[in-house]
C-alpha positions in Angstrom: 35.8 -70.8 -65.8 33.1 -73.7 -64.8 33.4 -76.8 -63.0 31.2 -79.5 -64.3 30.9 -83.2 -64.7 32.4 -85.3 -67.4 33.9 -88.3 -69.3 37.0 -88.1 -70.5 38.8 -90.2 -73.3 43.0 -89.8 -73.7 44.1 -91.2 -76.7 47.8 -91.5 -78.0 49.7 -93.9 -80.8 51.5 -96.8 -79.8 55.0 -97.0 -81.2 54.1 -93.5 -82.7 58.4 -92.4 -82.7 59.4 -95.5 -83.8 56.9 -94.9 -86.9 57.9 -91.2 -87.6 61.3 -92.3 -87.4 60.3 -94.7 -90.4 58.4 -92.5 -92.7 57.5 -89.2 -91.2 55.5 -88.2 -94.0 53.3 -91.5 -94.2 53.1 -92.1 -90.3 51.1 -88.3 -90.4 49.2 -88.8 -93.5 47.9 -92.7 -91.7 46.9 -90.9 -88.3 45.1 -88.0 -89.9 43.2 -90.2 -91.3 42.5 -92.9 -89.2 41.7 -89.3 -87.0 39.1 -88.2 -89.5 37.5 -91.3 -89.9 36.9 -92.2 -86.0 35.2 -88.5 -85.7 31.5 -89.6 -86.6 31.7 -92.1 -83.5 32.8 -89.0 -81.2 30.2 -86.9 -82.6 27.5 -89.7 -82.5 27.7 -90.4 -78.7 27.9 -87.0 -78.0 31.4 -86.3 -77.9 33.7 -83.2 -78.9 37.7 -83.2 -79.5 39.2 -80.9 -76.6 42.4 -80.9 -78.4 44.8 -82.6 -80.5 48.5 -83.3 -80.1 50.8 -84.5 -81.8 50.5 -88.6 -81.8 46.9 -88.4 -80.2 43.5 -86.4 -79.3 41.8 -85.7 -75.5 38.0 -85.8 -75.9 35.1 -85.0 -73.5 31.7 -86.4 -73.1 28.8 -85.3 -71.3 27.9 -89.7 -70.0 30.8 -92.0 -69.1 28.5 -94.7 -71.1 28.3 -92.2 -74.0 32.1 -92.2 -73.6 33.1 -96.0 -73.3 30.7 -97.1 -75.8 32.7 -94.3 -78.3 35.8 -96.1 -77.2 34.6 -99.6 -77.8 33.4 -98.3 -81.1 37.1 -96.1 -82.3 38.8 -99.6 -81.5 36.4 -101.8 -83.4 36.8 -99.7 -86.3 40.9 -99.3 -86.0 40.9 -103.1 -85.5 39.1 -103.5 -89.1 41.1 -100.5 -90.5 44.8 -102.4 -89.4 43.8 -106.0 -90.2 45.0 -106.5 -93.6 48.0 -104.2 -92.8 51.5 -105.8 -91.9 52.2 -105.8 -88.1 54.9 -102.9 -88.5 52.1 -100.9 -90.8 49.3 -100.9 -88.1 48.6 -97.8 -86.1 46.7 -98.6 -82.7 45.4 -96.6 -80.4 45.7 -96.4 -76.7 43.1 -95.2 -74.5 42.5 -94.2 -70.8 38.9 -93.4 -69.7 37.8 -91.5 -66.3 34.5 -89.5 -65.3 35.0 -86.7 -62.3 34.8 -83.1 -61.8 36.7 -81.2 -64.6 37.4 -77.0 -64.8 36.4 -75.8 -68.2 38.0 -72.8 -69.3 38.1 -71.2 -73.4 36.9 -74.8 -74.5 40.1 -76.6 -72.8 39.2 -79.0 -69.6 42.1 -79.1 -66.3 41.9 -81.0 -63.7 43.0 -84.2 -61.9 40.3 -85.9 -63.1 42.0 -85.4 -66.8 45.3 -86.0 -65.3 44.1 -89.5 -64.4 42.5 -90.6 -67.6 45.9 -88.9 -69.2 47.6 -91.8 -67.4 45.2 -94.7 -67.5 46.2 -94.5 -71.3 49.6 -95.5 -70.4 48.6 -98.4 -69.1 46.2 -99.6 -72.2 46.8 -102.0 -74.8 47.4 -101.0 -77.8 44.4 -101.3 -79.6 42.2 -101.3 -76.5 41.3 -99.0 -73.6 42.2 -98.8 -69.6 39.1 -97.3 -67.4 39.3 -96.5 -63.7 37.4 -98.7 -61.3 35.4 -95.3 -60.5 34.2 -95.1 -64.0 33.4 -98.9 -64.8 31.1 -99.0 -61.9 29.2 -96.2 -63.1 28.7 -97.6 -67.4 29.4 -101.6 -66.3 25.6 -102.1 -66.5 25.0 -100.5 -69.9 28.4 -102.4 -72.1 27.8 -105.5 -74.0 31.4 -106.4 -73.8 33.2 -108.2 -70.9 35.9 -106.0 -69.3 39.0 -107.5 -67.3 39.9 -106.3 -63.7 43.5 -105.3 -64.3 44.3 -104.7 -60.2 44.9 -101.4 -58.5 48.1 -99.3 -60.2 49.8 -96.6 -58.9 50.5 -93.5 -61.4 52.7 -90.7 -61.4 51.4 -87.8 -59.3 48.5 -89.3 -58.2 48.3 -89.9 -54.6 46.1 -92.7 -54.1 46.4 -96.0 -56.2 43.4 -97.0 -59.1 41.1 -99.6 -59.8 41.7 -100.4 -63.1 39.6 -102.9 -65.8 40.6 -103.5 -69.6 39.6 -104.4 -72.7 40.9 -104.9 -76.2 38.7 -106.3 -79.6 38.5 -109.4 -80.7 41.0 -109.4 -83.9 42.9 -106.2 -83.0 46.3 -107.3 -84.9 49.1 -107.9 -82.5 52.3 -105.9 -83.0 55.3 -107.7 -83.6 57.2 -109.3 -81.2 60.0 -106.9 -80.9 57.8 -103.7 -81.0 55.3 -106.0 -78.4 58.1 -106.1 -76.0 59.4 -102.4 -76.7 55.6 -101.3 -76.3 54.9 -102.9 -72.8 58.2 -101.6 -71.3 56.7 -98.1 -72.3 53.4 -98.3 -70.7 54.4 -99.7 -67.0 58.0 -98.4 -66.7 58.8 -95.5 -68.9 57.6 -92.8 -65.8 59.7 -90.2 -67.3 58.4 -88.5 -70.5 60.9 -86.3 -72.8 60.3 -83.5 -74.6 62.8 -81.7 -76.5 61.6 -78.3 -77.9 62.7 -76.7 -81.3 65.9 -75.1 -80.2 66.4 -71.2 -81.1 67.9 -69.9 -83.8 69.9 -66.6 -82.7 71.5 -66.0 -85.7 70.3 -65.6 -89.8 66.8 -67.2 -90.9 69.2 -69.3 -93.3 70.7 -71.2 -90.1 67.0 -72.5 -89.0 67.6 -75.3 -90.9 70.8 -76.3 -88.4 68.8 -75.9 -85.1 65.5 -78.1 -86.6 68.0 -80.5 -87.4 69.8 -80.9 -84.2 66.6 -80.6 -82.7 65.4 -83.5 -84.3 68.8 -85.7 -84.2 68.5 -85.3 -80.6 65.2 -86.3 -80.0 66.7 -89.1 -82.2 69.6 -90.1 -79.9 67.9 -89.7 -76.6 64.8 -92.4 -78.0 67.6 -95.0 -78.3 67.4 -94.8 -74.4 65.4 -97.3 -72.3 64.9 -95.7 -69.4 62.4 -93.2 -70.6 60.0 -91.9 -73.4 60.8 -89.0 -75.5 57.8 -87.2 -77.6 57.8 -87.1 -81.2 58.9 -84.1 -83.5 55.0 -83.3 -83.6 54.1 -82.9 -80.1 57.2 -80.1 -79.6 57.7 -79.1 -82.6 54.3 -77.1 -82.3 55.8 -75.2 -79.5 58.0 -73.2 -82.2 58.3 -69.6 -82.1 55.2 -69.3 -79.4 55.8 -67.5 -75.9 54.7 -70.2 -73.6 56.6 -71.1 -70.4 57.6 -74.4 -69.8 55.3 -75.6 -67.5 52.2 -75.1 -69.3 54.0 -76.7 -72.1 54.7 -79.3 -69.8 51.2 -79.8 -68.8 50.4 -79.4 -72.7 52.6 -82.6 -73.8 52.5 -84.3 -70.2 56.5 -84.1 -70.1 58.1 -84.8 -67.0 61.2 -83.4 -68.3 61.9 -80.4 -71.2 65.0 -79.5 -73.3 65.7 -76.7 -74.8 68.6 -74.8 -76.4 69.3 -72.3 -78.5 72.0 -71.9 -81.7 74.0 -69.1 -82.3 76.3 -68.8 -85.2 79.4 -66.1 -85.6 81.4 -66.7 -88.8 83.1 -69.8 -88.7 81.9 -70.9 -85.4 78.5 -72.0 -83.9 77.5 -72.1 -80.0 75.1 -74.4 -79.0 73.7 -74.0 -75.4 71.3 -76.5 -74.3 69.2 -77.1 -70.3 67.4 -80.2 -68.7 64.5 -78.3 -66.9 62.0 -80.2 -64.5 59.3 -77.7 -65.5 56.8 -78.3 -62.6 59.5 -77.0 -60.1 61.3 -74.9 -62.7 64.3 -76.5 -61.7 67.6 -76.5 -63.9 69.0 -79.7 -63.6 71.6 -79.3 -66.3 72.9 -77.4 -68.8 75.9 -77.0 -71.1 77.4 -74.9 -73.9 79.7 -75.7 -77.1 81.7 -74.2 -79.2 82.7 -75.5 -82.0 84.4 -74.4 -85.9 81.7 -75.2 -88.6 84.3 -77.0 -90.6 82.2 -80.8 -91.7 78.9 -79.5 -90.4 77.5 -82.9 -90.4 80.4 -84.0 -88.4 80.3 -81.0 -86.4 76.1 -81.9 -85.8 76.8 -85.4 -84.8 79.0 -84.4 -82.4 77.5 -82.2 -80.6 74.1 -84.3 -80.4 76.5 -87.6 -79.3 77.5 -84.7 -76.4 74.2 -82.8 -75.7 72.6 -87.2 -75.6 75.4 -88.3 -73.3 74.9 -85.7 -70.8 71.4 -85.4 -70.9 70.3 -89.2 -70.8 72.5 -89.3 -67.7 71.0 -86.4 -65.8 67.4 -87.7 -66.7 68.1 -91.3 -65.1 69.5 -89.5 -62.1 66.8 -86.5 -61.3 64.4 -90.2 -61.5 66.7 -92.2 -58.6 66.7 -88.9 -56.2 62.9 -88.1 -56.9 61.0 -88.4 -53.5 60.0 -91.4 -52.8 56.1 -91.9 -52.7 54.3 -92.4 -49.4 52.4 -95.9 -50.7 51.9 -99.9 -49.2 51.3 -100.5 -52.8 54.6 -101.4 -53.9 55.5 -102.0 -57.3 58.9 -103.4 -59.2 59.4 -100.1 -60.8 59.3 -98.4 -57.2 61.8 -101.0 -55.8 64.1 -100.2 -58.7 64.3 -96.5 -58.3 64.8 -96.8 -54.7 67.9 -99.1 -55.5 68.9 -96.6 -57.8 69.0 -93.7 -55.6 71.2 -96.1 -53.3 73.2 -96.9 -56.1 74.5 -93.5 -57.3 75.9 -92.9 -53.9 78.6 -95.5 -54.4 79.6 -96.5 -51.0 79.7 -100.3 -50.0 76.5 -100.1 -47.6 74.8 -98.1 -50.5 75.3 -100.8 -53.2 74.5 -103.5 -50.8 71.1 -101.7 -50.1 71.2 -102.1 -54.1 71.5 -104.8 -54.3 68.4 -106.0 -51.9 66.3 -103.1 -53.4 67.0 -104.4 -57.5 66.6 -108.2 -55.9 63.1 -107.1 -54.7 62.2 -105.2 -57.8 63.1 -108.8 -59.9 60.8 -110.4 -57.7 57.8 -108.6 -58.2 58.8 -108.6 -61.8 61.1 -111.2 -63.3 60.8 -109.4 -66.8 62.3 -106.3 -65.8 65.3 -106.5 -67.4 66.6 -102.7 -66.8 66.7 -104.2 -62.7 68.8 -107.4 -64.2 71.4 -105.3 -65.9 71.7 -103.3 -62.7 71.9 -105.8 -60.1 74.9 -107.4 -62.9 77.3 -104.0 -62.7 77.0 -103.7 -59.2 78.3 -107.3 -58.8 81.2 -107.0 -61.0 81.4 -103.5 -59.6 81.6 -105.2 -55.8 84.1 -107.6 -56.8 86.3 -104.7 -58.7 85.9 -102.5 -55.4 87.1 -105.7 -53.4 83.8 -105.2 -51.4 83.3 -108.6 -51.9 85.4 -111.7 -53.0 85.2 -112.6 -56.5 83.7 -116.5 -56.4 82.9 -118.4 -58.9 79.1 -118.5 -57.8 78.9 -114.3 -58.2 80.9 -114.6 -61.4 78.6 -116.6 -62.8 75.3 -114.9 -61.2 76.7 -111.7 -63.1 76.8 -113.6 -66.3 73.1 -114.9 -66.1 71.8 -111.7 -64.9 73.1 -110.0 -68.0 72.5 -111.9 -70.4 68.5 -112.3 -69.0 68.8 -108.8 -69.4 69.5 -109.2 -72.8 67.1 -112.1 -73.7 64.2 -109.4 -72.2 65.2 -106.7 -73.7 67.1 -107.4 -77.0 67.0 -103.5 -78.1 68.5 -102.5 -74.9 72.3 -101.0 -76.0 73.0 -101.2 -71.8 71.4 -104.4 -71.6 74.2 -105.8 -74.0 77.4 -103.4 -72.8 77.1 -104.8 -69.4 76.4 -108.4 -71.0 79.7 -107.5 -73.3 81.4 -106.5 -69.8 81.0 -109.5 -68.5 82.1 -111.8 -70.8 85.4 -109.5 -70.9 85.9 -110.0 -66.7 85.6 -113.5 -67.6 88.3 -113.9 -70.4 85.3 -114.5 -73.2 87.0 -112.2 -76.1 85.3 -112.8 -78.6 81.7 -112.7 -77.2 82.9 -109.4 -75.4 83.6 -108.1 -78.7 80.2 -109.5 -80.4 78.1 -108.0 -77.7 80.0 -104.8 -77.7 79.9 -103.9 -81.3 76.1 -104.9 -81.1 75.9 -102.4 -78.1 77.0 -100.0 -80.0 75.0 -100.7 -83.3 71.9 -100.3 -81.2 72.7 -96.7 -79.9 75.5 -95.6 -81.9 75.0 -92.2 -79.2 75.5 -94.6 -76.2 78.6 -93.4 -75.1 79.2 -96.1 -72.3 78.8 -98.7 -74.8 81.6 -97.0 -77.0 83.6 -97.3 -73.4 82.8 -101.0 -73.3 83.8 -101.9 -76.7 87.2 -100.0 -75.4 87.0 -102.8 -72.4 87.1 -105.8 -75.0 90.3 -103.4 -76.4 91.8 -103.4 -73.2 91.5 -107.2 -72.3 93.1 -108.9 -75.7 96.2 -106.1 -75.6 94.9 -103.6 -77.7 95.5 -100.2 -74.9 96.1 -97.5 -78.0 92.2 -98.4 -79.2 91.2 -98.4 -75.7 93.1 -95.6 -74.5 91.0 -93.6 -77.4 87.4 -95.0 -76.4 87.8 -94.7 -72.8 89.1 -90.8 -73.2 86.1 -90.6 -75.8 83.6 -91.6 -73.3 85.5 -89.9 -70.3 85.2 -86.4 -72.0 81.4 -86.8 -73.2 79.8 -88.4 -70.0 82.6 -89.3 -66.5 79.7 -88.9 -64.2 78.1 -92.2 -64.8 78.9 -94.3 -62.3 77.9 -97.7 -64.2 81.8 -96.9 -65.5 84.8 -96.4 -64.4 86.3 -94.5 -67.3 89.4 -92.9 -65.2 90.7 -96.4 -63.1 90.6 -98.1 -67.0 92.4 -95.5 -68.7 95.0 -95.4 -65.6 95.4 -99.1 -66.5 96.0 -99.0 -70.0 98.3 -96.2 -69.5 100.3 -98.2 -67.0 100.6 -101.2 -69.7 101.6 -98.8 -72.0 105.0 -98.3 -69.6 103.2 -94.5 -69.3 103.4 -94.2 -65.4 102.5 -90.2 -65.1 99.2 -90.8 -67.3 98.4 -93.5 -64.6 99.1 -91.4 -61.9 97.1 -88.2 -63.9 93.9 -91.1 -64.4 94.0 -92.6 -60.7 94.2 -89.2 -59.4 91.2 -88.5 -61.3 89.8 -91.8 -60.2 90.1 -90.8 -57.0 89.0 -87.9 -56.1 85.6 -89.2 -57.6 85.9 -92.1 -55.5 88.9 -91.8 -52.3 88.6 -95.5 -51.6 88.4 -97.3 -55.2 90.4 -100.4 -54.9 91.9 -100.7 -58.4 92.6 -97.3 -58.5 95.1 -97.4 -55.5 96.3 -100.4 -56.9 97.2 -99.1 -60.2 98.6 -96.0 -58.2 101.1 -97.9 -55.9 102.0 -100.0 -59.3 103.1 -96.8 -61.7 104.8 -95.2 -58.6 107.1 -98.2 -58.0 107.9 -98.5 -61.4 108.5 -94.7 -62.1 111.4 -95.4 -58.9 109.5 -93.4 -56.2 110.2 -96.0 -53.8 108.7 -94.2 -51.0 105.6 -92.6 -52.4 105.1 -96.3 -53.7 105.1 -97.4 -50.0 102.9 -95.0 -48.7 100.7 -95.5 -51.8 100.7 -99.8 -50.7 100.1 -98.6 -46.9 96.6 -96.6 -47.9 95.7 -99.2 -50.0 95.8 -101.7 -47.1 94.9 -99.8 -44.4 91.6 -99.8 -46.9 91.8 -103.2 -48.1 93.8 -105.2 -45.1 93.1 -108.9 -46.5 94.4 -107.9 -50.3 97.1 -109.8 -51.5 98.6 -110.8 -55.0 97.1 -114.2 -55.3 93.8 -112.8 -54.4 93.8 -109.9 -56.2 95.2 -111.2 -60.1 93.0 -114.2 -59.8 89.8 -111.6 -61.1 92.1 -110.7 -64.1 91.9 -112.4 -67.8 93.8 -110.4 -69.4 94.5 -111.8 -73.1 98.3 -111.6 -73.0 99.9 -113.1 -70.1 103.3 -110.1 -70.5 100.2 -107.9 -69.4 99.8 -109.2 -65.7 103.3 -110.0 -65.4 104.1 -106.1 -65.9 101.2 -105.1 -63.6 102.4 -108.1 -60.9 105.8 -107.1 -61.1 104.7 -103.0 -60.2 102.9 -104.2 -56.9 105.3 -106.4 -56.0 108.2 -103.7 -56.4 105.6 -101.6 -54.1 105.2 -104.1 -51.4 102.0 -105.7 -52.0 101.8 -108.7 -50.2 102.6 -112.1 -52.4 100.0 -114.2 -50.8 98.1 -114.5 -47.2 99.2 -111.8 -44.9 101.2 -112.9 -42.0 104.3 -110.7 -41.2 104.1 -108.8 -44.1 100.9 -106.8 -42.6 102.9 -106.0 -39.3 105.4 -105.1 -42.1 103.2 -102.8 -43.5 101.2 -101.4 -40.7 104.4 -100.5 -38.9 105.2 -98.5 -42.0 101.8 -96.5 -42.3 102.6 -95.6 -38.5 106.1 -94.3 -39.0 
């Protein structure tokens, strides 16, 4: 090994998935040869490839002038190459440039010098180039084009923040408007990057053809998210049959995160086993196993990747609200919305209200970050729902605007429109419940919590058989999300059903997750009384007041638009047999509180 000084260029494809996912074939055939024609310009200033991956190439260069001027010269080129091709056709490049002190070992470069210029590329414009303040200083005197100061940024595993300047050609065609918008949420918020390795085939070389494929439907599914990135096909698929440990494919594909799984077939049946692994610790952060009879083994496929997507998606999103928070005055909106997300998945009152402040802050710094909008609309309906707060008109309507701005800044966003399809179902809006659900659900058809939210627009217009079937759906797949309540719903369609020891089963489970959840106590005292317990109903009414001392009817049904009115008259009629009080509490709550003490 030798240490030595040197430029270094990362380069990756922007919207390189999203490509693949349209024509594999062509997508590979385009970059190897945009690839071989960019070459001469490495080679003429003095450059050599390192390595390639899968969407993109890390190069090194003896001058950091050598190495921008290359760079200014790839774009130029790309720029003419993409500018009589349609917007969806056009491959640009992204790249990140730094100079420092780099270890070269069996022609491969390490470092954190490379580590930086791997994530200055993130924050490139397609088509142009990101280089640190460091490195600008040193070739500024030598470029004939004008660079823009982009600010100081804060990357991922890099302690201190980073001058950064940009630049992009004249004529470099723009992408279109939907893969713009799906582009920039990549480069500044997507700080978790995917990669899903081939999983094992255990059994016959015949069956590799099922483990590719669920490989690949998965890294299908989980790109639907918008939380994070997940690597193409190419950059894991290389992994294949090779003996490397994780981390130094981690460090390989700069993945925060790794799947991998293996397949295992026995007659008639299959195993699939499948583990979230943070590779730089080596933690296991989840896994899972199932068994299933070949029978449809498309059906059987889909199944198991709507499974392996549901769990996996939600582990990812929180392993990124408990990472450690970094030691830095240089906050930014994706930092303040982390930090409310952490809060959030602790579901207690103070910890949503510290939400709340923390997502409020993180819309401030950026009003466009619509992933902080959908969040800050669940946890109001959520508050109300809790009886944390009281349901006004002014936070009804707050929750509305905040999800559908949501929506409007982030149109591909199947979470953006569940919760926007929530809200209009709290507020008696059936038919743009349903609209925004079924769209929900067209954009990840994997989304399980969208599947539960169409069963929400079920639930609210009478329809408790469809609902009942989505909400266990999406109970079985993914019930540790806590953006749903997939047990206190089903309790509720149960109890409308006039099926009172379901309820009781679904508020149980309800409960346990969450002691103190206000509908579910509700719906509890409810089946109980109607089921003739009289006095299991009354203790049922005393918890749920010692918890919630200024509920009453009035209060409570006015947050309800249900579609048929028989609907809250059944679920009136159960709390009233239990003893919830009709209106303000006067005697009643002397009533009751003597009760609770007896």
């Amino acid at each position: 090994m030798e240490r030595r000084l040197a430029a270094i260029v990362c380069a990756d494809v922007a919207g390189y998935s999203r490509m693949m996912g349209n024509d594999e074939a062509g997508t590979h055939a385009a970059f190897k040869a945009h690839r071989a024609a960019i070459h001469p310009i490495i080679l003429n200033h003095g450059g050599r490839v390192v390595k390639n991956t899968g969407d993109g190439f890390l190069l090194e260069f003896p001058s950091i002038v050598g190495a921008t001027e290359a760079a200014i010269a790839m774009q130029t080129l790309m720029a003419e190459r993409n500018h009589h091709l349609p917007a969806d056709r056009a491959m640009q490049f992204r790249l990140g440039i730094h100079m420092g002190d780099v270890i070269a070992d069996e022609d491969e470069v390490f470092g954190d010098d490379v580590n930086i210029a791997v994530r200055l590329e993130s924050v490139a414009s397609p088509g142009g180039f990101a280089i640190s303040a460091k490195a600008y200083r040193e070739a500024s005197k030598h470029l004939a084009v004008p660079l823009v100061d982009a600010g100081n940024h804060r990357f991922k595993n890099i302690k201190d923040p980073l001058g950064v300047f940009t630049w992009t050609p004249e004529g470099a065609p723009a992408l279109a408007p939907e893969l713009r918008e799906a582009s920039t949420l990549s480069q500044q918020y997507r700080t978790a990057i995917v990669g899903v390795l081939p999983f094992a085939n255990l059994s016959d070389a015949q069956d590799e053809y099922f483990s590719d494929g669920l490989t690949e439907d998965l890294i299908h599914a989980l790109s639907l998210q918008s939380f994070y990135r997940v690597l193409s096909r190419n950059s894991t698929f290389a992994f294949k049959g090779k003996n490397t440990s994780t981390r130094l494919i981690a460090r390989e594909i700069d993945a925060t995160y790794l799947i991998q799984g293996s397949v295992r077939r026995a007659g008639a049946k299959i195993r699939v086993t499948a583990e979230l692994i943070a590779p730089e610790t080596g933690e296991q952060l989840w896994t899972g196993r199932y068994d299933r009879d070949i029978g449809d083994l498309f059906a059987m496929q889909d199944e198991i990747t709507t499974n392996l997507s549901a769990a996996i998606a939600t582990e990812i999103v929180r392993a990124e609200a408990s990472a450690p928070a970094r030691l830095s005055t240089d906050v930014t909106a994706w930092d303040r919305f982390l930090k409310g997300l952490s809060h959030y998945y602790r579901q207690t009152k103070e910890d949503l209200a510290a939400a709340v402040d923390l997502f409020r802050q993180a819309i401030r710094l950026d009003p466009k970050l619509s992933i902080a909008h959908a969040y800050l609309a669940t946890i109001q309906i959520q508050s109300i729902q809790f009886g944390w707060v009281k349901g006004t008109r002014e936070m009804w309507a707050e929750a509305m605007s905040l999800a559908e701005t949501s929506v409007r800044l982030d149109p591909r966003s199947s979470f953006a429109f569940s919760i926007l399809s929530w809200a209009h179902a709290m507020e008696g809006h059936y038919e743009a419940a349903m609209d925004a659900a079924k769209r929900a659900v067209a954009l990840n058809p994997y989304d399980n919590g969208a599947r539960g939210v169409l069963g929400i627009c079920h639930f609210v217009i009478g329809e408790h058989r469809e609902a009942i079937e989505l909400f266990s759906m999406a109970a079985q797949r993914d019930n540790s999300d806590p953006r749903y309540q997939w047990a206190a719903l089903n309790a509720f369609s149960h109890y409308l059903l006039r099926q009172y020891d379901a309820t009781l089963s679904w508020a149980r489970e309800q409960l346990y997750v969450n002691p103190n959840h206000m509908q579910a106590l509700a719906i509890r005292a409810a089946a109980l009384a109607q089921l003739g317990r009289t006095a299991e109903a009354s203790e049922a009414t005393s918890v749920l007041m010692r918890n919630y001392p200024t509920l009453n009817l009035d209060r409570h049904l006015r947050n309800f638009h249900w579609k048929k009115p028989e609907n809250l008259a059944h679920y009136r009629e159960g709390l009233l047999k239990a003893g919830v009080p009709l209106g303000k509490l006067t005697l009643v709550q002397s009533d009751v509180k003597r009760a609770a003490e007896s």
